[in-house]
C-alpha positions as CSV (number, residue, x, y, z in Angstrom):
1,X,34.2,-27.7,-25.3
2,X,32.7,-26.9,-21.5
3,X,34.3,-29.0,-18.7
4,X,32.5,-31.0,-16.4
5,X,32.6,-28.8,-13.4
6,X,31.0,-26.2,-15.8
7,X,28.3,-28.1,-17.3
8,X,27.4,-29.7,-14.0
9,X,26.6,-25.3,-13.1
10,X,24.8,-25.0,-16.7
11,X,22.4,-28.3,-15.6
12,X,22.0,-26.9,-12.1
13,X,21.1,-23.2,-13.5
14,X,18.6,-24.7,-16.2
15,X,17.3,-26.8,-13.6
16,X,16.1,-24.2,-11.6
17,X,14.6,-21.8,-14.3
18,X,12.5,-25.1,-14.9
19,X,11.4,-25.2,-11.6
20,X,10.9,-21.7,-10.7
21,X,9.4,-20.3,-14.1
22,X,11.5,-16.9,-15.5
23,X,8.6,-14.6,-14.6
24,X,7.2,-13.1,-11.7
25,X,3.8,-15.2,-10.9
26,X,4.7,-18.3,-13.0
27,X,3.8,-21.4,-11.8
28,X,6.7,-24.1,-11.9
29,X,6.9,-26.3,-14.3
30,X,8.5,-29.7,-12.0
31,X,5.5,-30.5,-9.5
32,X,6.1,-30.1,-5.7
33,X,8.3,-27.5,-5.9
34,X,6.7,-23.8,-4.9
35,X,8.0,-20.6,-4.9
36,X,7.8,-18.5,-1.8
37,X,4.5,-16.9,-1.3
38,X,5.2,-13.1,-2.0
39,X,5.1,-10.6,1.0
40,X,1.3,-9.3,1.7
41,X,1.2,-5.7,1.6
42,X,0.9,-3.8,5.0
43,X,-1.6,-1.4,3.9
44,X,-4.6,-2.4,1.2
45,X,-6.6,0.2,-1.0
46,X,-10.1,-1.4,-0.7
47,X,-12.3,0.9,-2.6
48,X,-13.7,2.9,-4.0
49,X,-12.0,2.2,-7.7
50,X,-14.8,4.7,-9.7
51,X,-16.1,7.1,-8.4
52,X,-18.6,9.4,-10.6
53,X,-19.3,13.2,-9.7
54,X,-20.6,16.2,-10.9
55,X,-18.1,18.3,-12.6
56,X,-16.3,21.4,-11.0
57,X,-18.1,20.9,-7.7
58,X,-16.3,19.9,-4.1
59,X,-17.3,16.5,-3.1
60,X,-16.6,14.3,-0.6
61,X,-15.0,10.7,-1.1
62,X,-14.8,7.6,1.0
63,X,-11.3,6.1,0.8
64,X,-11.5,2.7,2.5
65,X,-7.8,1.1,3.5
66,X,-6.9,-2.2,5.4
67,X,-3.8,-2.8,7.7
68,X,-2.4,-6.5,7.4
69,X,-2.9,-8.6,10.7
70,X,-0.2,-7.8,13.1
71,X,0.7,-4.6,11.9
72,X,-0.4,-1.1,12.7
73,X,0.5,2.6,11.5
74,X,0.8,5.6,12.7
75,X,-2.1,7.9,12.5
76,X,-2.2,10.9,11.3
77,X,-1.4,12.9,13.8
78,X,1.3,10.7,15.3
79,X,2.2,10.9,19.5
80,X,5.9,12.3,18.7
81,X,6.9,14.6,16.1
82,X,10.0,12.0,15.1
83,X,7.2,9.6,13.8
84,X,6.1,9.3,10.7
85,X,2.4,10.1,9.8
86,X,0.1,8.5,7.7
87,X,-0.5,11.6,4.6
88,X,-2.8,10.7,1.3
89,X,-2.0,13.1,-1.8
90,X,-3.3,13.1,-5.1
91,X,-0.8,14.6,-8.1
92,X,-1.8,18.1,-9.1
93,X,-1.5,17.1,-13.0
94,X,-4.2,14.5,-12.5
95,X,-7.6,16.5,-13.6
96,X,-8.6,16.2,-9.9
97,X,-8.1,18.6,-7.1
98,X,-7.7,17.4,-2.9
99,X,-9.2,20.0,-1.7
100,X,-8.8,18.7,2.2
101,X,-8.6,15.3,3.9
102,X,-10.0,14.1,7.0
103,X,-8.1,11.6,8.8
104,X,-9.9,9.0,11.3
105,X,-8.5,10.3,14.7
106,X,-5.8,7.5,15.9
107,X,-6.6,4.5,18.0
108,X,-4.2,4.8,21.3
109,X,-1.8,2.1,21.4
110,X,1.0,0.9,24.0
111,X,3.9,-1.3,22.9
112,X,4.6,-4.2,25.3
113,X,8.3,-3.3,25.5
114,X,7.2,0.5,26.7
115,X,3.9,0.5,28.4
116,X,4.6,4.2,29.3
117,X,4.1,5.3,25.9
118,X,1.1,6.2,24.0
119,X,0.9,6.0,20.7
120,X,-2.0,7.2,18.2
121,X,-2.1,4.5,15.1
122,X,-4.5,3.0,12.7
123,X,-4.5,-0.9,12.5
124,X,-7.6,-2.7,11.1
125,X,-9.5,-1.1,8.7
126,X,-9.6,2.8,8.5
127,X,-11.5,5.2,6.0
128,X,-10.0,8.6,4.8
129,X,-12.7,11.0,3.9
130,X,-11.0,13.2,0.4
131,X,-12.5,16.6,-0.4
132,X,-12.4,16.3,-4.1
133,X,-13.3,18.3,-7.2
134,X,-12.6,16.9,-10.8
135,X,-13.0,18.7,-14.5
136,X,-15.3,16.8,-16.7
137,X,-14.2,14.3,-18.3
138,X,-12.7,10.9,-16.9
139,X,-9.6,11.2,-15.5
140,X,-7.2,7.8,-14.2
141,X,-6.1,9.6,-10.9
142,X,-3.2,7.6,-9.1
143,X,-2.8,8.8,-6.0
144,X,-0.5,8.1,-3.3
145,X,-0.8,6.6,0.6
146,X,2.4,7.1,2.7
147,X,2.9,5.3,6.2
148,X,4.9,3.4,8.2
149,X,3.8,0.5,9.2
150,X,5.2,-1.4,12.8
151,X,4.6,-4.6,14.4
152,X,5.0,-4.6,18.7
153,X,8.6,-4.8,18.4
154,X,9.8,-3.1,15.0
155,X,9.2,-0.6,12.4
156,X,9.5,-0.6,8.7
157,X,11.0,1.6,6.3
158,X,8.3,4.2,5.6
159,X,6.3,3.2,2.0
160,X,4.2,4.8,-0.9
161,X,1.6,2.5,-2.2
162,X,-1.1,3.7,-5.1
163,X,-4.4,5.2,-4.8
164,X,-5.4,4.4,-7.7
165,X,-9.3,5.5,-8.5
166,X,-11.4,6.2,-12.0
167,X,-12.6,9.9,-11.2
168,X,-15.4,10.5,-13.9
169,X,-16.7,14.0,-13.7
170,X,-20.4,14.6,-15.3
């Protein structure tokens, strides 16, 4: 037998999993009641998400990315050496070679709170131009973005987010 203090918890608990849903993306099941929306990501992969080339030969890619409102990151080639820069890789087990990467040179950029200081960032949308060459066949490459993204008064913890593009080599 549960007391009263303790079944009043179990109600309270089973109320809530009703109203919330158990998984990720679930819509509640009481009306009115909404989860949080989740957190946008700073930095969006656009496209390309195929890409078809010929086999064994260097080719250049478009990679098209887009920084949240708000938000920028640093280019690059950052202004100080203690900043972190903006670096695409692709995993060498992948079928696909990066052979080089271009970077966009970096917008300059002045924070309110230190108008003496320049910074070189990328905010908006940006395009990365990849020097790849891939083996025949098709090949799921998942490749990586790092940045760190900062708003006019704070930076984030620096972040990996996928690359994630169909490489079919013909």
């Amino acid at each position: 037998m549960i007391g009263l203090k303790t079944g009043i918890q179990i109600a309270a608990a089973l109320a809530l999993t009703l109203a919330f849903g158990l998984a990720e993306g679930q819509r509640p099941l009481i009306d009115g009641l909404e989860r949080p929306a989740s957190k946008p990501q700073a930095v969006e992969f656009l496209f390309p998400e195929q890409i078809t080339l010929p086999a064994d030969e260097p080719t250049l890619v478009a990679l098209h990315f887009r920084v949240a409102p708000g938000l920028h990151i640093n280019s690059h080639a950052p202004a100080a050496e203690e900043l972190i820069p903006t670096t695409f890789t692709i995993p060498a087990d992948s079928g696909v070679r990066l052979i080089a990467v271009s970077y966009p040179p970096g917008a300059a950029f002045t924070l309110p709170l230190d108008p003496a200081t320049k910074l070189s960032v990328y905010s908006g949308k940006f395009t990365l131009e990849a020097r790849i060459q891939a083996t025949r066949g098709n090949h799921l490459v998942e490749a990586t973005l790092r940045y760190q993204a900062c708003d006019n008064s704070l930076c984030m913890p620096p972040k990996t987010i996928p690359v994630v593009v169909d490489v079919i080599g013909e």
